[in-house]
SEFIZA-3560 file (N, C-alpha, C; in Angstrom, 3 decimals):
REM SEFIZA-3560
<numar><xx>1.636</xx><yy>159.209</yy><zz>2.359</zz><atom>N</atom></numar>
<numar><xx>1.481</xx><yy>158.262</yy><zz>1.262</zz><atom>CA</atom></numar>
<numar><xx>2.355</xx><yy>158.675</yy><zz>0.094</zz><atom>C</atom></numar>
<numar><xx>3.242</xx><yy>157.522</yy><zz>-0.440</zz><atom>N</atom></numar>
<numar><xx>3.723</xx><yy>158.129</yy><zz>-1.543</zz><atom>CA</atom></numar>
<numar><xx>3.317</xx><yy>158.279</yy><zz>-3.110</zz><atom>C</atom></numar>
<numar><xx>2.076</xx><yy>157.776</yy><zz>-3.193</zz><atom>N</atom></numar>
<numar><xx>1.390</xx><yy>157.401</yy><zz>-4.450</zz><atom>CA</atom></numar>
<numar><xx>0.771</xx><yy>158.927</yy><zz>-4.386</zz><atom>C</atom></numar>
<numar><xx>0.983</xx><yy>159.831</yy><zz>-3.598</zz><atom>N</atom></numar>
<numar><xx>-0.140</xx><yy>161.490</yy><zz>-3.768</zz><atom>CA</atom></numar>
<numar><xx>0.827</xx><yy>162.210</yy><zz>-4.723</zz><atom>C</atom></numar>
<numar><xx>0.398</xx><yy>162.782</yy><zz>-5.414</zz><atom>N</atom></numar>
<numar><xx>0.765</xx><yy>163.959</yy><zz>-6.259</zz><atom>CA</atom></numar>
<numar><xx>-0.064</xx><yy>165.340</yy><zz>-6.458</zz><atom>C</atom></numar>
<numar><xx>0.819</xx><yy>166.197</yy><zz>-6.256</zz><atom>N</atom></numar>
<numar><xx>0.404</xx><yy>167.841</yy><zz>-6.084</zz><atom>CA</atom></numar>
<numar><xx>0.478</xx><yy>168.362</yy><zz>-7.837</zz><atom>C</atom></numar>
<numar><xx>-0.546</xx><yy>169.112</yy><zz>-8.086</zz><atom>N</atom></numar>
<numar><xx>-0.663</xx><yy>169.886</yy><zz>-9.159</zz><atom>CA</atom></numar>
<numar><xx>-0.034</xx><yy>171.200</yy><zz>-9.633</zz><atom>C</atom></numar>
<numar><xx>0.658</xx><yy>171.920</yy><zz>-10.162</zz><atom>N</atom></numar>
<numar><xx>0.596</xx><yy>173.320</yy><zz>-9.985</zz><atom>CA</atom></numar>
<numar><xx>-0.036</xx><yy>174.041</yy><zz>-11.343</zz><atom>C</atom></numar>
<numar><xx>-0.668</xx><yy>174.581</yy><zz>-11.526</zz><atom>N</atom></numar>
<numar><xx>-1.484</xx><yy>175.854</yy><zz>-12.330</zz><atom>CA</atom></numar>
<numar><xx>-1.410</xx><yy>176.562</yy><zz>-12.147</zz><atom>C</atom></numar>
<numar><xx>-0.763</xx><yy>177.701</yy><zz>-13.147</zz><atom>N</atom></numar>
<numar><xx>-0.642</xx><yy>179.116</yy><zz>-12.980</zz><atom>CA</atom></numar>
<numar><xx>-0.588</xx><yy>179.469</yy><zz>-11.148</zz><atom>C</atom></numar>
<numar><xx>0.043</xx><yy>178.854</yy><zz>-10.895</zz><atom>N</atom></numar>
<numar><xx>0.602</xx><yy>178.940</yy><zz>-9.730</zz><atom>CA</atom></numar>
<numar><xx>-0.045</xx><yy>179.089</yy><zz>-8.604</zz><atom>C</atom></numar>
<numar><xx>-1.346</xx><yy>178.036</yy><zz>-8.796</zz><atom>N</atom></numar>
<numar><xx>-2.030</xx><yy>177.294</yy><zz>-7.669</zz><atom>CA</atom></numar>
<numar><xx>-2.063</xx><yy>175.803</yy><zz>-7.509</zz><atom>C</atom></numar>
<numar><xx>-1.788</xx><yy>175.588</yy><zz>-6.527</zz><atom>N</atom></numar>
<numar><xx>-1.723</xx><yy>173.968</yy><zz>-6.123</zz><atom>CA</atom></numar>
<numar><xx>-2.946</xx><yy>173.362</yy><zz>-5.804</zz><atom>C</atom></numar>
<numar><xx>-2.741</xx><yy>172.532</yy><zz>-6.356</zz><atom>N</atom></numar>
<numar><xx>-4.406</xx><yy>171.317</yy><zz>-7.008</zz><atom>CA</atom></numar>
<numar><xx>-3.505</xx><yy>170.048</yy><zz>-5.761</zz><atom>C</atom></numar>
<numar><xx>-4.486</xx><yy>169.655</yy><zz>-5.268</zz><atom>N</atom></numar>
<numar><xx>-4.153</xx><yy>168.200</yy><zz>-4.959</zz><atom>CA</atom></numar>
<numar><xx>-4.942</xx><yy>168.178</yy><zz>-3.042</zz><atom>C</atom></numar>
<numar><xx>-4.232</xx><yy>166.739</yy><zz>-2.667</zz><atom>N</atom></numar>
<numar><xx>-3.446</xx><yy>165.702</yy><zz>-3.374</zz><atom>CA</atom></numar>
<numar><xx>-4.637</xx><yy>164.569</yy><zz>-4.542</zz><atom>C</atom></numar>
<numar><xx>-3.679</xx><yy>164.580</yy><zz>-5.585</zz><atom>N</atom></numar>
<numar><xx>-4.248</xx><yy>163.796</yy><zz>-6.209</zz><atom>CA</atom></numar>
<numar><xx>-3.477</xx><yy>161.722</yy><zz>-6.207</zz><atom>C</atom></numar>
<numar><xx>-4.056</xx><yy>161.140</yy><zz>-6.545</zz><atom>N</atom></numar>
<numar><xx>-3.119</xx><yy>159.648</yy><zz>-6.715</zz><atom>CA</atom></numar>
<numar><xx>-2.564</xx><yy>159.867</yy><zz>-8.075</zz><atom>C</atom></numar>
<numar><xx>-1.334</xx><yy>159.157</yy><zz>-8.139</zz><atom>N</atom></numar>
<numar><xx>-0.805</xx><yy>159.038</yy><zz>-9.303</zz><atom>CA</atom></numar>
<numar><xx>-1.855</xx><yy>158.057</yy><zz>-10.492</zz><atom>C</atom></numar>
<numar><xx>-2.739</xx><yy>157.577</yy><zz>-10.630</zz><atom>N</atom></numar>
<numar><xx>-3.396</xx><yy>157.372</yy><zz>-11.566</zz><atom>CA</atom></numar>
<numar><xx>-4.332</xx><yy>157.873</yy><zz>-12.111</zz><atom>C</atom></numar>
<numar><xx>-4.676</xx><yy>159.472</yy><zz>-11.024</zz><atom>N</atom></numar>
<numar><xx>-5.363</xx><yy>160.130</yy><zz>-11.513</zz><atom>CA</atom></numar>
<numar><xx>-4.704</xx><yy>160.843</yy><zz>-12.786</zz><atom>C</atom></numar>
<numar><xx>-3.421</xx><yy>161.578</yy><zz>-12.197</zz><atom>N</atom></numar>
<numar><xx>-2.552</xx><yy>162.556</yy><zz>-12.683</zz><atom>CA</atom></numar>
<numar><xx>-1.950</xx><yy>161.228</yy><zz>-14.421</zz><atom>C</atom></numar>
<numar><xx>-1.926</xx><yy>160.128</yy><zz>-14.506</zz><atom>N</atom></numar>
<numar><xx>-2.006</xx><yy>159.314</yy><zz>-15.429</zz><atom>CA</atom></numar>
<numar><xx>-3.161</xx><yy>159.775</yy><zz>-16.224</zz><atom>C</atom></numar>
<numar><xx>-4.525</xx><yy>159.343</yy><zz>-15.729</zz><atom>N</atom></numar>
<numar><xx>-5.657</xx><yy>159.351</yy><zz>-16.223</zz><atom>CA</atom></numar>
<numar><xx>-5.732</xx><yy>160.963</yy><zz>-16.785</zz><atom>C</atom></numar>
<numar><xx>-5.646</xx><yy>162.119</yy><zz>-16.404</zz><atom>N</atom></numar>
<numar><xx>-5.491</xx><yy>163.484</yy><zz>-17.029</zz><atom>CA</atom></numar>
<numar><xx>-4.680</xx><yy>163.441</yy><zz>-17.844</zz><atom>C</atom></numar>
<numar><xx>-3.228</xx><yy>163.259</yy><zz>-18.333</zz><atom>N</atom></numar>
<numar><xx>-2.696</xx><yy>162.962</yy><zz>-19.206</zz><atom>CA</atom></numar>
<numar><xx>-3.286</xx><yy>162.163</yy><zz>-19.927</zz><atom>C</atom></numar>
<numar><xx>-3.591</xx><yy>161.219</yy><zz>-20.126</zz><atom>N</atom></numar>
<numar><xx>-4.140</xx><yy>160.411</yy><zz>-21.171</zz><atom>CA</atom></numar>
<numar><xx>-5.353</xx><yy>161.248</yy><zz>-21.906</zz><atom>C</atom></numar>
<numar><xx>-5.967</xx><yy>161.433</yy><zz>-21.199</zz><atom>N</atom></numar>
<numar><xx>-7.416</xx><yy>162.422</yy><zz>-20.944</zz><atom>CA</atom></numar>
<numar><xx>-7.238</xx><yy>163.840</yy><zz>-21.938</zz><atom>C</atom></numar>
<numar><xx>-6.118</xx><yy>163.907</yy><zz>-22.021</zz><atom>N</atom></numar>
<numar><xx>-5.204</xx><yy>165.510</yy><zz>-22.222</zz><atom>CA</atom></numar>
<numar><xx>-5.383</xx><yy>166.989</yy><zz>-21.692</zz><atom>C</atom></numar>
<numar><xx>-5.537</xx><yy>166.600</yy><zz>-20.488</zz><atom>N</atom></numar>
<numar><xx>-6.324</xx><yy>167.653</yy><zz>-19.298</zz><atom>CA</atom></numar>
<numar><xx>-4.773</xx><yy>168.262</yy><zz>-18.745</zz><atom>C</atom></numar>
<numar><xx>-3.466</xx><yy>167.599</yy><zz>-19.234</zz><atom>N</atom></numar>
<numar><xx>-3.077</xx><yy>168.786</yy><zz>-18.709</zz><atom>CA</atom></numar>
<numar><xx>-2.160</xx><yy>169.602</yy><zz>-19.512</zz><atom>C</atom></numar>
<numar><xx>-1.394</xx><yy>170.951</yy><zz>-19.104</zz><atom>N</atom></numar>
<numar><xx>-1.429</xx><yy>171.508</yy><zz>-20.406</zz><atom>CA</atom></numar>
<numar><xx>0.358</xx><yy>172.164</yy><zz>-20.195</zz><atom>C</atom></numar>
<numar><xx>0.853</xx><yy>173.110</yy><zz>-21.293</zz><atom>N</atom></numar>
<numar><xx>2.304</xx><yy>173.488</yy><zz>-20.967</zz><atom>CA</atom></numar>
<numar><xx>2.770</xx><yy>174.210</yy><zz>-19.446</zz><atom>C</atom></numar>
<numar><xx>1.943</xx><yy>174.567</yy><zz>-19.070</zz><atom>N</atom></numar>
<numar><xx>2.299</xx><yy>175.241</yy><zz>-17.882</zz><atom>CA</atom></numar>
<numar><xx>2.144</xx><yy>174.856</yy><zz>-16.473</zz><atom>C</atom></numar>
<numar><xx>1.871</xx><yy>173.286</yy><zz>-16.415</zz><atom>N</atom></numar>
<numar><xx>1.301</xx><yy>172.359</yy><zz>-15.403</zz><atom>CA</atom></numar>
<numar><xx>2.988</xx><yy>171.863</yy><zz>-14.567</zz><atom>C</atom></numar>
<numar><xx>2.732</xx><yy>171.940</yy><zz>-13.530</zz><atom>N</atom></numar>
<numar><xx>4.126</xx><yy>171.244</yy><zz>-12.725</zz><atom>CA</atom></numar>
<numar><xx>3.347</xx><yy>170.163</yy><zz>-11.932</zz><atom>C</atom></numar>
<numar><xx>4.383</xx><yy>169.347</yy><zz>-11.289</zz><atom>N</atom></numar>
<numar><xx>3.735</xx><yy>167.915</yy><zz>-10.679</zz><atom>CA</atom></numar>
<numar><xx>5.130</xx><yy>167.984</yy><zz>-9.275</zz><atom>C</atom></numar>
<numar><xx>4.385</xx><yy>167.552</yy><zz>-8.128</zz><atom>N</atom></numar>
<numar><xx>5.222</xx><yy>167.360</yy><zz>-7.477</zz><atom>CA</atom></numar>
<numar><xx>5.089</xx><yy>166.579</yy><zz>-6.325</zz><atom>C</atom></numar>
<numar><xx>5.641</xx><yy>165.308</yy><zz>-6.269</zz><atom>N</atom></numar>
<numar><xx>5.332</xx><yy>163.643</yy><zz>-5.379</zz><atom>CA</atom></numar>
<numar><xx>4.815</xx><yy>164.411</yy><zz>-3.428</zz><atom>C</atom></numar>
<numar><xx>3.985</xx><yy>164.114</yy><zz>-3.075</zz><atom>N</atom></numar>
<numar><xx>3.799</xx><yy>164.237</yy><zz>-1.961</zz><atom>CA</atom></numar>
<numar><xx>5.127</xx><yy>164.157</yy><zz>-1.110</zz><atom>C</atom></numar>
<numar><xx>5.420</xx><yy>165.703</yy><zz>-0.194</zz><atom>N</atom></numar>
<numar><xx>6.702</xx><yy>165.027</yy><zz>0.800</zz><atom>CA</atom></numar>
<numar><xx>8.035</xx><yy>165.589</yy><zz>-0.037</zz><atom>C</atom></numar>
<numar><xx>7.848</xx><yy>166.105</yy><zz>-1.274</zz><atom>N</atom></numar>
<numar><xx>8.820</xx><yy>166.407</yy><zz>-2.232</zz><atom>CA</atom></numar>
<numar><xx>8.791</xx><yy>168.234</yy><zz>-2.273</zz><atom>C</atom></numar>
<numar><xx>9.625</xx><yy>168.923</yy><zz>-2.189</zz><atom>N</atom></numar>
<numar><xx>9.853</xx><yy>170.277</yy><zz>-2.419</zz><atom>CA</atom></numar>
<numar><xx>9.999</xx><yy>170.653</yy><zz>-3.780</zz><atom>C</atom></numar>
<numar><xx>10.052</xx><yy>169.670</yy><zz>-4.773</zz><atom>N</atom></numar>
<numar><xx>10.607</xx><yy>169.989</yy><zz>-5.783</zz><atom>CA</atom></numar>
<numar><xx>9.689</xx><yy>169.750</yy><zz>-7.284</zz><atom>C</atom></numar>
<numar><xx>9.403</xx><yy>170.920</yy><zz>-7.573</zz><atom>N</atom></numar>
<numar><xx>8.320</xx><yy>170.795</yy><zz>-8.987</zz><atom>CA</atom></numar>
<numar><xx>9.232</xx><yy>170.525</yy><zz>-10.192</zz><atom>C</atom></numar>
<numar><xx>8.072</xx><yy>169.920</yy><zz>-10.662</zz><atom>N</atom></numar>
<numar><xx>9.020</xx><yy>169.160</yy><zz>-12.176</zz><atom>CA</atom></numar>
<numar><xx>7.437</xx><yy>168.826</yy><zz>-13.198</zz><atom>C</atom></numar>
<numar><xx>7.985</xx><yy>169.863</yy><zz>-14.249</zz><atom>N</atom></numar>
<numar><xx>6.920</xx><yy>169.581</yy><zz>-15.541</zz><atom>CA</atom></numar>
<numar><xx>6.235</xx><yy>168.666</yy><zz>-15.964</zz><atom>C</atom></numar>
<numar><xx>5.390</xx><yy>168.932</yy><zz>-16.079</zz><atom>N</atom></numar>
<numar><xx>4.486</xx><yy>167.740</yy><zz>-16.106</zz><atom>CA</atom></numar>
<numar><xx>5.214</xx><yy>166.337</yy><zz>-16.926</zz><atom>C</atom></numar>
<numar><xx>5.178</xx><yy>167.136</yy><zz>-18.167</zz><atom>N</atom></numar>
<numar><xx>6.208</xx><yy>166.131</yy><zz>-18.697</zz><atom>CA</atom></numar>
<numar><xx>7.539</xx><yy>165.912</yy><zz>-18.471</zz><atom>C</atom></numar>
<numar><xx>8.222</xx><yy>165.976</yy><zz>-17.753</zz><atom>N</atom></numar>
<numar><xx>9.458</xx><yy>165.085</yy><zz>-16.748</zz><atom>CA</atom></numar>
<numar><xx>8.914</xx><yy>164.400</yy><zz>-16.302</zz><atom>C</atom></numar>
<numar><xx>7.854</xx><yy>164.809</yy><zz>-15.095</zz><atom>N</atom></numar>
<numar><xx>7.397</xx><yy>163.828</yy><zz>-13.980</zz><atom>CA</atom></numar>
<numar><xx>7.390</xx><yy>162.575</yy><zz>-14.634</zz><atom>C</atom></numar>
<numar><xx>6.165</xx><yy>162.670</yy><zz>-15.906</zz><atom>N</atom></numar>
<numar><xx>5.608</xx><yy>161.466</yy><zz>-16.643</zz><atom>CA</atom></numar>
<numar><xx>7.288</xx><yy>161.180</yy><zz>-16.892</zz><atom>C</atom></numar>
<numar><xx>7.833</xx><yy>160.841</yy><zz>-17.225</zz><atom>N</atom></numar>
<numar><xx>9.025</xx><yy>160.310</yy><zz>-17.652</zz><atom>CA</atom></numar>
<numar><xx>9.888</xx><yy>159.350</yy><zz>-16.350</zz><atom>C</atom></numar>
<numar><xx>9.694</xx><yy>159.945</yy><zz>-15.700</zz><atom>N</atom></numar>
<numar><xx>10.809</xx><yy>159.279</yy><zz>-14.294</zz><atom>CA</atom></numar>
<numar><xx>9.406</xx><yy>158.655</yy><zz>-13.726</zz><atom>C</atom></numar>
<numar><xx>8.210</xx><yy>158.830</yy><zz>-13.516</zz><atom>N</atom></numar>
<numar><xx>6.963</xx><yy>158.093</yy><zz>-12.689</zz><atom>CA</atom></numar>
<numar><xx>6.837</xx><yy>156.571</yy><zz>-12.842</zz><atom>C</atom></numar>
<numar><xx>7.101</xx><yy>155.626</yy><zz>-12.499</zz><atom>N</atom></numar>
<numar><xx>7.193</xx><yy>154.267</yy><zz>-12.386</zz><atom>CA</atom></numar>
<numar><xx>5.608</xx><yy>154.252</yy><zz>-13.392</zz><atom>C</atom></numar>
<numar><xx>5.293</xx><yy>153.987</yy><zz>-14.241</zz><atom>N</atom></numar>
<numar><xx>4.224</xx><yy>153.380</yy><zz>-15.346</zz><atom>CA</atom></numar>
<numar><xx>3.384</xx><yy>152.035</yy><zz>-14.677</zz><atom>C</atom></numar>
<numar><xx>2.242</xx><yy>152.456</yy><zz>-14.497</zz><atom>N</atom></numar>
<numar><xx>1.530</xx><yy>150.798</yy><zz>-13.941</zz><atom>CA</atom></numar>
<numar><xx>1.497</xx><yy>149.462</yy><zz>-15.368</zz><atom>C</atom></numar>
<numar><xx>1.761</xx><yy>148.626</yy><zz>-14.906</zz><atom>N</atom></numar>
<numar><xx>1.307</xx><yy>147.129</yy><zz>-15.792</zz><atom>CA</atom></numar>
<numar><xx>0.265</xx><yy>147.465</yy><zz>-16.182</zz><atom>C</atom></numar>
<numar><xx>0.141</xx><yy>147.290</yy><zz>-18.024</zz><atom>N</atom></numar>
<numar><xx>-1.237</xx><yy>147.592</yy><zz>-18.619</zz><atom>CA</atom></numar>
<numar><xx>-1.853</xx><yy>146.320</yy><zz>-17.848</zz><atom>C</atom></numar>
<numar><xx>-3.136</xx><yy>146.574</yy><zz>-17.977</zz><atom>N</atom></numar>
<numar><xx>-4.340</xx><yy>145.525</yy><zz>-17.597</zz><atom>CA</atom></numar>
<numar><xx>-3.961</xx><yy>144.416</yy><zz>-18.858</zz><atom>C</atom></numar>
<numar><xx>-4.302</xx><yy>143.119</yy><zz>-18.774</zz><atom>N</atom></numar>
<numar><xx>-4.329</xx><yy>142.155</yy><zz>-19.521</zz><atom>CA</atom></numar>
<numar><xx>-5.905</xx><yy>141.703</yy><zz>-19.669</zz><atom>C</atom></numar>
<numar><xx>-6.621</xx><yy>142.176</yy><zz>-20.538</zz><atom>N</atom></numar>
<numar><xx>-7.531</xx><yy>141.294</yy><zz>-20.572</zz><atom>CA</atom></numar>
<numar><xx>-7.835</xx><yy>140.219</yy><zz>-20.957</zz><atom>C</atom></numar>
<numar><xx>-8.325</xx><yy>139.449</yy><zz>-20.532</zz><atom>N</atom></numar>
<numar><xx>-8.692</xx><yy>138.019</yy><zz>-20.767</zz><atom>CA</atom></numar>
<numar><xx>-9.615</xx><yy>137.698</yy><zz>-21.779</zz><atom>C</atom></numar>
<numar><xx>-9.404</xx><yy>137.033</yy><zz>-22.973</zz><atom>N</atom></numar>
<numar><xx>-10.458</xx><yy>137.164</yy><zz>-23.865</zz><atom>CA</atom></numar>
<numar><xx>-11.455</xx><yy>135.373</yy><zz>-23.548</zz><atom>C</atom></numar>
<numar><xx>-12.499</xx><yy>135.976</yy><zz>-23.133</zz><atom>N</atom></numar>
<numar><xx>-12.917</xx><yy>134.468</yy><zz>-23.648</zz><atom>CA</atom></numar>
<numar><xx>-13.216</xx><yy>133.740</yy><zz>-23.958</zz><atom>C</atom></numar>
<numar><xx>-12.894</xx><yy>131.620</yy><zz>-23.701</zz><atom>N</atom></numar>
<numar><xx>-12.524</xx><yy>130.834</yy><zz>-24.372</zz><atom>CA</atom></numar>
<numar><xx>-12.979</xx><yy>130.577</yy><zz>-25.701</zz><atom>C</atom></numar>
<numar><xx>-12.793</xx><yy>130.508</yy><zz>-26.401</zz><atom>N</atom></numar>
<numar><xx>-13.994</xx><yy>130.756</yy><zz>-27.399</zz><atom>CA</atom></numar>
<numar><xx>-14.822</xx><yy>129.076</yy><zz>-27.954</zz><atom>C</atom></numar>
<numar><xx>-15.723</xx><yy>129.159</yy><zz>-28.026</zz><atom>N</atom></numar>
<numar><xx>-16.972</xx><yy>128.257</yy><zz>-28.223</zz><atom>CA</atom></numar>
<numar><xx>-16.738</xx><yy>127.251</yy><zz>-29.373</zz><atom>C</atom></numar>
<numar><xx>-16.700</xx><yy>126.088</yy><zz>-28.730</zz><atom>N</atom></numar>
<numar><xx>-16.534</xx><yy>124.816</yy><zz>-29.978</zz><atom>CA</atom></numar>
<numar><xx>-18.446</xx><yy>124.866</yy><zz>-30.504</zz><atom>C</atom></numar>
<numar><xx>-17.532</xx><yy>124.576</yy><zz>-31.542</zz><atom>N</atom></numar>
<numar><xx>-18.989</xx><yy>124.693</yy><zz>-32.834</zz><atom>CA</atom></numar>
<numar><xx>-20.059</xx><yy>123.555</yy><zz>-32.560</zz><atom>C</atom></numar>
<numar><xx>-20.867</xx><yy>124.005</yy><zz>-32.250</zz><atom>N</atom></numar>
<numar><xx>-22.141</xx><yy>122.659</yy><zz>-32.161</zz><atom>CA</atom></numar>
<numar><xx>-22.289</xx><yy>121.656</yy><zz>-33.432</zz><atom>C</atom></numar>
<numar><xx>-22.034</xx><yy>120.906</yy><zz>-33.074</zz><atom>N</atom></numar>
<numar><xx>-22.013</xx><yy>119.475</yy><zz>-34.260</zz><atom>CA</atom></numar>
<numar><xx>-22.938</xx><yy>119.899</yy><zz>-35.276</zz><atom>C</atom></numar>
<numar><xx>-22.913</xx><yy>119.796</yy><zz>-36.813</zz><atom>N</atom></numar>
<numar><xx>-23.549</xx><yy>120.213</yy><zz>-37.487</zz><atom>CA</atom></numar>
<numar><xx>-25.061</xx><yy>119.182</yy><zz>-37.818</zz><atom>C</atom></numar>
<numar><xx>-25.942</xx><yy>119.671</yy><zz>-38.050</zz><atom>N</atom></numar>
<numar><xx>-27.378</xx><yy>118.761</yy><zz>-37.947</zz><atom>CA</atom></numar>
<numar><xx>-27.836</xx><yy>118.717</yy><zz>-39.254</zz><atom>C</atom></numar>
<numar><xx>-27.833</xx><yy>117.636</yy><zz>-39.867</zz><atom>N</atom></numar>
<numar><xx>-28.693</xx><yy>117.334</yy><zz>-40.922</zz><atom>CA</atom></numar>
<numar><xx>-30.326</xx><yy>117.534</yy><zz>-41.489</zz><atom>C</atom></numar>
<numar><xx>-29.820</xx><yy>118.182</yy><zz>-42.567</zz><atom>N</atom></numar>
<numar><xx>-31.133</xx><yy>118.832</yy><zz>-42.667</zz><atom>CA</atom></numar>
<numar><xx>-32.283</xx><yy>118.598</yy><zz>-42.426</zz><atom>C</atom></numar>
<numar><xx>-33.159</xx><yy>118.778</yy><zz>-42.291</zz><atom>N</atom></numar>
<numar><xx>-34.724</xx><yy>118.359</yy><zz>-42.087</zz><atom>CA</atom></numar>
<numar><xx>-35.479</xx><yy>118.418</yy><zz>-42.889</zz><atom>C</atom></numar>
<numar><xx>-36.253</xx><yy>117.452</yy><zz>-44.054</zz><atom>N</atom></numar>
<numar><xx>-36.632</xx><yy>117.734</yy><zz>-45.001</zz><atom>CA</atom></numar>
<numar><xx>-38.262</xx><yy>116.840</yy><zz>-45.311</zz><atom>C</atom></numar>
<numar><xx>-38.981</xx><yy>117.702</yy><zz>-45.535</zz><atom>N</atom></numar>
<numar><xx>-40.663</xx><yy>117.097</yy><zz>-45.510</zz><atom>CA</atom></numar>
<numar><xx>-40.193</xx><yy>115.134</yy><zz>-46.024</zz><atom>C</atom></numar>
<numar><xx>-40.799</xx><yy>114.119</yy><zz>-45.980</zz><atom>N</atom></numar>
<numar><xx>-40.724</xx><yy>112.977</yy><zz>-46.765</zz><atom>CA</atom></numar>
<numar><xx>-41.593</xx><yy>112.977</yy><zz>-47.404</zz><atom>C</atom></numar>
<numar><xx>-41.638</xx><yy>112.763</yy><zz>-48.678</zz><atom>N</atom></numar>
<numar><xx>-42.916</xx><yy>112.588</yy><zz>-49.500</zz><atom>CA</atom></numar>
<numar><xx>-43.396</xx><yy>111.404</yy><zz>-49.376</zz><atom>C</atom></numar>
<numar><xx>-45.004</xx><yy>112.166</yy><zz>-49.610</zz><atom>N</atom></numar>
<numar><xx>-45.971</xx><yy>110.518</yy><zz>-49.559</zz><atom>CA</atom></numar>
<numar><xx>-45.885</xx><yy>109.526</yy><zz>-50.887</zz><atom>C</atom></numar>
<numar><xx>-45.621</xx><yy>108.112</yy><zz>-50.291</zz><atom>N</atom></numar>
<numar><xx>-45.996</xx><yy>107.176</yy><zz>-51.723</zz><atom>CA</atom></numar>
<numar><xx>-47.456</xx><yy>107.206</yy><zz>-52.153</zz><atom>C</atom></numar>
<numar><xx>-47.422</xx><yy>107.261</yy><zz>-53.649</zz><atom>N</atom></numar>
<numar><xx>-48.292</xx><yy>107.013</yy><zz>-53.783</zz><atom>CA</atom></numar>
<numar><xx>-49.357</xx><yy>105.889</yy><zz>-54.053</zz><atom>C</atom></numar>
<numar><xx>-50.262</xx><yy>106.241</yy><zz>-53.412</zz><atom>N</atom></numar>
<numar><xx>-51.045</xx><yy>104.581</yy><zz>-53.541</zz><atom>CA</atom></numar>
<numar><xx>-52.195</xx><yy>103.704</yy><zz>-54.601</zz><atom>C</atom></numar>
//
């Protein structure tokens, strides 16, 4: 699979992880100066921050906000009638 990515720490290998994990830790700020990253199938480690740089970035999510609500017709007040007097 090419979406796996390998970890390195103080020079133990973490993985395989998916690339949105290794996203999600960065964002997270889980990883730190001494972290290498390296694509499943790949011989070749590259700093965390390179990797992030050359790693194809997913499409933010778009959320959908929604539609928003037409105003209910406004209703005239309601008001006791007074009695005539007789």
């Amino acid at each position: 699979m090419k979406d796996l990515v390998y970890l390195s720490r103080s020079f133990v290998e973490f993985g395989p992880f998916a690339k949105k994990e290794i996203l999600d830790f960065q964002k997270r700020g889980l990883l730190t100066d001494s972290d290498y990253l390296r694509d499943d199938g790949s011989e070749t480690w590259l700093h965390y921050q390179e990797w992030l740089t050359i790693v194809p970035m997913p499409a933010p999510k778009l959320v959908k906000k929604p539609a928003a609500r037409k105003a209910a017709p406004a209703k005239a007040p309601v008001t006791k009638k007074s009695k005539k007097a007789a």
